[in-house]
N, C-alpha and C positions, 0 to 999 in steps of 0.2 A: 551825134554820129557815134553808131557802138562799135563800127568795123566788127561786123557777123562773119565775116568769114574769116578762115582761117586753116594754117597749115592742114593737111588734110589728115600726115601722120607726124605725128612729133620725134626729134632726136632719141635714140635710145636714152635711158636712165644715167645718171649716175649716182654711184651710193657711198653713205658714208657711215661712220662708226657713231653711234649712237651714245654721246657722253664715253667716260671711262669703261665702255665694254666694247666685247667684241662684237657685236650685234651688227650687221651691214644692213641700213636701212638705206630706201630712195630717198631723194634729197622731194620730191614730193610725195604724200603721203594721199589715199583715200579715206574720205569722213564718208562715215555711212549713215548719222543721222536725220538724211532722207528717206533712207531706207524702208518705207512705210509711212501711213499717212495720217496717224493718231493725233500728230503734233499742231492738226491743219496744217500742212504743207509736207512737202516730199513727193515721194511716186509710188506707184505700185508692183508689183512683184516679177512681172515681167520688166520694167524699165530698169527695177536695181539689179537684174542680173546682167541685163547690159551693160550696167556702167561697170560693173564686177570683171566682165570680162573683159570690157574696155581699156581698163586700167591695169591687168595683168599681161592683154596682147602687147601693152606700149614696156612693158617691163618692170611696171611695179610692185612691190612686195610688200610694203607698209600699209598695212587695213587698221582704224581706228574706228570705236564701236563704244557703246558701254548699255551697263543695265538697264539703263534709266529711259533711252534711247526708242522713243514710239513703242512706249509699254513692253518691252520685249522683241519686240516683232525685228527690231535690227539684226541681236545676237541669234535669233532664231536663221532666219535667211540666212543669214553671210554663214552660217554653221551645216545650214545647208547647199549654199551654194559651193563652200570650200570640199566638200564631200562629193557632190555632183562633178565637181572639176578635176577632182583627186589631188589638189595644191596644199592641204594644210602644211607639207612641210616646208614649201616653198612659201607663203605666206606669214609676216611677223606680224602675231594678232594681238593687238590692244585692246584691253576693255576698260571699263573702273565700276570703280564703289564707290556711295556715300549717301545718295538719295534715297527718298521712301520712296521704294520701287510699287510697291502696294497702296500708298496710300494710306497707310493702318491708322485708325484712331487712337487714340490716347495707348500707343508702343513706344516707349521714349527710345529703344532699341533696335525699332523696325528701318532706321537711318544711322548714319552717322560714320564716324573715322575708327569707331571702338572695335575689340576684336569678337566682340558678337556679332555684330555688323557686318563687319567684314567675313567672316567665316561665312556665313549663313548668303550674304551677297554672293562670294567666287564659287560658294558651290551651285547653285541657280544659274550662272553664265556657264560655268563647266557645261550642265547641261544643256541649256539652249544652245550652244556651240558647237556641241558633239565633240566635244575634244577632253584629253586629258592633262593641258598643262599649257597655261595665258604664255605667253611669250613679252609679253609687258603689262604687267597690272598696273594703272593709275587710284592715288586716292583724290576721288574725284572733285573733291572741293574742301576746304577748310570748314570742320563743323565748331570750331572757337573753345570748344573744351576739354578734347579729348586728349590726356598725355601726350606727345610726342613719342615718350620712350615707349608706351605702350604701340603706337603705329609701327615702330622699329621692329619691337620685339614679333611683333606678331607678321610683318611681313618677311624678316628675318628667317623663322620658323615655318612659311608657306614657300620658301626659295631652296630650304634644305629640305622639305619636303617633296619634292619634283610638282609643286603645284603651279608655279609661275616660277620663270625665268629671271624675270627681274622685276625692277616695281620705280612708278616715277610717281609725279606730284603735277596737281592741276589747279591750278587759282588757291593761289595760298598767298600768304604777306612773304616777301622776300628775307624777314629775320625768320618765320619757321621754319623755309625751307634750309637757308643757309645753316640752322642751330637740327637740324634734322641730319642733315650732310656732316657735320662737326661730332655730334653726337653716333654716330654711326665708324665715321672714322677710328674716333678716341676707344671704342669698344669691340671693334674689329664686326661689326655688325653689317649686311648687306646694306649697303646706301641708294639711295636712289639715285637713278642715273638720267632721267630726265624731266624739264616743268613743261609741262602745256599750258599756255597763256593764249587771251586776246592778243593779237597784236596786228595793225593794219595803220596803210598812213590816215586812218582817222581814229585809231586805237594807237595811243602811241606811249600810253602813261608806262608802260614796263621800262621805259629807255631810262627814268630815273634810277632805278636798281637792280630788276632784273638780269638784261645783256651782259652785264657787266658782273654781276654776282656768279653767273654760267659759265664765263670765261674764267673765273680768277678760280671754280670749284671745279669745271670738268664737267659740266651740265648739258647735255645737249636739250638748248631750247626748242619748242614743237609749237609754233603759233595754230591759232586755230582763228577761223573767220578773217582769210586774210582781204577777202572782199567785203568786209564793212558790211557781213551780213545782207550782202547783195547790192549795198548801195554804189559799189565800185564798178560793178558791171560792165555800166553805162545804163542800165535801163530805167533808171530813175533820174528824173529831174524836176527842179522847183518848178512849182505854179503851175506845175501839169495836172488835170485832170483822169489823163486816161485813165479806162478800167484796168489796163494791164501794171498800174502801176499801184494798183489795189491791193493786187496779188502778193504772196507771197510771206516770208518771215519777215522781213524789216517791215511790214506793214501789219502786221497782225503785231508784234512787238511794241512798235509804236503808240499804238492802240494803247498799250497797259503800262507803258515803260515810265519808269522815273527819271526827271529831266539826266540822270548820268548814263542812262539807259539809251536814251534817244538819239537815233542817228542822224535824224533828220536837222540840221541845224545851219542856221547861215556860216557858219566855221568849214562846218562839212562839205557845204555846196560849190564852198571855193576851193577845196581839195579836190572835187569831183572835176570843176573846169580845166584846174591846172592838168590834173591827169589826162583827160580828155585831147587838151592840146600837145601835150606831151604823145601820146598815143599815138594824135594825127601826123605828126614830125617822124616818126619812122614807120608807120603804117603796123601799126601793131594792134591788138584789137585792146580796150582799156584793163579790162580782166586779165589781158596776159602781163600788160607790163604793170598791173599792182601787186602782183604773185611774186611777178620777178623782182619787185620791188624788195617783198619781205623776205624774200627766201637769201639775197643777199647781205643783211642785215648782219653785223657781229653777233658773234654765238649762235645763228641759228642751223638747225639741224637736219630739219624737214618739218615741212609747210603742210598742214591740212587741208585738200580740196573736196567743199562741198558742189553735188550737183542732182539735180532731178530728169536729166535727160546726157546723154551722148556726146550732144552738140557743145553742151558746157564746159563738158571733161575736154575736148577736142580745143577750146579754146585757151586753156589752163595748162595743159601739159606740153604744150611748148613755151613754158617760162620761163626755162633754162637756156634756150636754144640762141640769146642773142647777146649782143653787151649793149646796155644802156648807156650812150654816151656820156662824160663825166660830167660834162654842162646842166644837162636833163634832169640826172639823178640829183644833182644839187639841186634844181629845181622842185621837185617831190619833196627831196629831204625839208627845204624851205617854209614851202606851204603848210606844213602842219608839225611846225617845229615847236616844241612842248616849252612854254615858258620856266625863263631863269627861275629856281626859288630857294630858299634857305636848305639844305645846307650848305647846295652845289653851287651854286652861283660864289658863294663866299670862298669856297675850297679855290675856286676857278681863276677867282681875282687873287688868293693868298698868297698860292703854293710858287709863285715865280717870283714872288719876294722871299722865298724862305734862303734861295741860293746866289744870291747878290749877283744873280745876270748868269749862273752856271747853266749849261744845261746837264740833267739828271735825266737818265735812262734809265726803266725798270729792267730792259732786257739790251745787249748789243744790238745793233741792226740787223735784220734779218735772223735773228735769232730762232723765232718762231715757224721760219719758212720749211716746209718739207725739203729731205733730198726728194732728187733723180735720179730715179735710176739710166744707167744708158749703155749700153753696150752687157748688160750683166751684171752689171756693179756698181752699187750704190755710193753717189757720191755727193 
């Protein structure tokens, strides 16, 4: 049962500050890597302008895109469509670097985190964009060799240069980022201010150090594939055959994936059920409340939603609009609750013998809570 239908129009937005800036991003975000159909899958050019305008009518402002992204043809649209629309100011445009956008044979520099790389990447997206200045540049993946301080320096230099706004990080090991973030601090250098990650209740390995690394630095996290790359849907399930369940990324992925790769797995399929019955207990369609799922999550910031048609975004942007009863959620959180293991497990058992029965607070109670304002004044 997928529960296909759904709200007709979603709650207006709400937005938040995006890590230690002032940047007011929606707490859901649009993924435009459908945006053309190079990838085998996605849509074509009249569908992505739909969802384009789809996801601006509901009040969103957060567009994610990058070079690498259906050979170009993402940054191209969306840079045409933002010009068609007259929004680029209203729009906060994400791209990244780090892929061989070409393809190039034996260019050990035609990739990478380096600042050849990098230069020769943001000015290609400039153009395809039509625009003069990213509003969050990502480095789009850890290339394992390149300095640290050289990524600093050189996006440092592209931030005082009015070339991009700010700059975050996407699939990296959580000591780069954190020793990226320290390193930036210590040297009064521009840091970056947010990670993009997998994360979904069947992607859930970030919970070991990420969320937590986000929170203690001021990182606004930005999951990405918060539907298990389609598997959450609902439109997949075991020991089906249908051709419609051929379709799509999780099935072409599949295809090539190495078993950490693979969605497909008896672990997974009992997250799919529990969601499912979850779902069916407040009549919610399963996509809306796995969105809601993530977007809830400590440290996170805004959720990436991908889609190839209207009807998908329609299902998705009301995942803010309800509250998950606490029973439920502990139920999700359950099901694909990521095993105990060294260091944590040990820290978990230690740390309450460290105070012979105290309890120790990092902060007072409620410490962390925003004021209210009420009447005029903030209290």
């Amino acid at each position: 049962m997928t529960f296909d239908a759904a709200p007709a129009t979603a709650l207006p937005p709400t937005y938040t500050l995006l890590g230690r800036t002032g940047l007011r991003v929606s707490r859901l975000a649009l993924g435009t890597m459908t945006f053309g159909t190079e990838h085998g899958f996605g849509c074509d050019r009249a569908m992505a302008r739909a969802l384009f305008d789809s996801y601006l009518d509901w009040g969103g402002n957060f567009i994610d895109t990058a070079d690498v992204y259906t050979q170009g043809t993402s940054e191209r649209w969306l840079g045409e469509f933002m010009r068609e629309a007259g929004v680029r100011d209203r729009v906060v445009l994400a791209t990244k670097y780090t892929n061989n956008f070409s393809n190039t044979a034996r260019d050990p520099n035609a990739a990478g985190n380096g600042r050849k790389a990098l230069q020769r990447a943001l000015e290609a997206s400039l153009s395809r964009l039509g625009t003069d200045c990213i509003d969050l540049y990502y480095l789009h993946m850890w290339d394992t060799v390149t300095p640290v301080e050289e990524v600093l320096r050189s996006m440092d230099d592209l931030v005082r240069a009015g070339k991009i706004r700010h700059w975050a990080l996407s699939d990296v090991p959580a000591w780069y980022a954190a020793r990226a973030i320290t390193l930036a601090q210590a040297h009064g250098l521009e840091q970056p201010c947010a990670l993009q990650m997998e994360y979904s209740l069947v992607s859930r390995g970030i919970e070991y150090e990420f969320t937590s690394m986000c929170q203690e630095l001021g990182i606004g996290l930005v999951p990405w594939s918060p539907l298990g790359g389609g598997l959450l849907s609902g439109k997949y399930r075991p020991h089906v055959g249908a051709a419609d369940q051929d379709e799509g990324r999780i099935r072409n992925t599949a295809q090539v994936a190495t078993p950490s790769l693979n969605k497909l797995t008896p672990r997974n399929w009992d997250i799919v059920a529990e969601l499912e019955a979850v779902a069916r207990e407040i009549g919610r369609p399963m996509a809306q409340v796995a969105v809601h799922w993530v977007v809830q999550r400590p440290g996170v910031s805004s959720v990436i939603l991908g889609a190839t048609k209207p009807q998908q975004l329609a299902q998705t942007l009301p995942a803010l609009d309800f509250t998950l009863p606490p029973e439920l959620e502990q139920r999700l959180d359950a099901v694909g609750k990521l095993p105990a293991i060294f260091p944590y497990a040990f820290i978990d058992t230690m740390v309450p013998r460290l105070y012979g029965g105290a309890q120790v607070l990092a902060t007072p109670p409620r410490f962390a809570q925003p004021l209210q304002q009420r009447g005029g004044s903030w209290r």
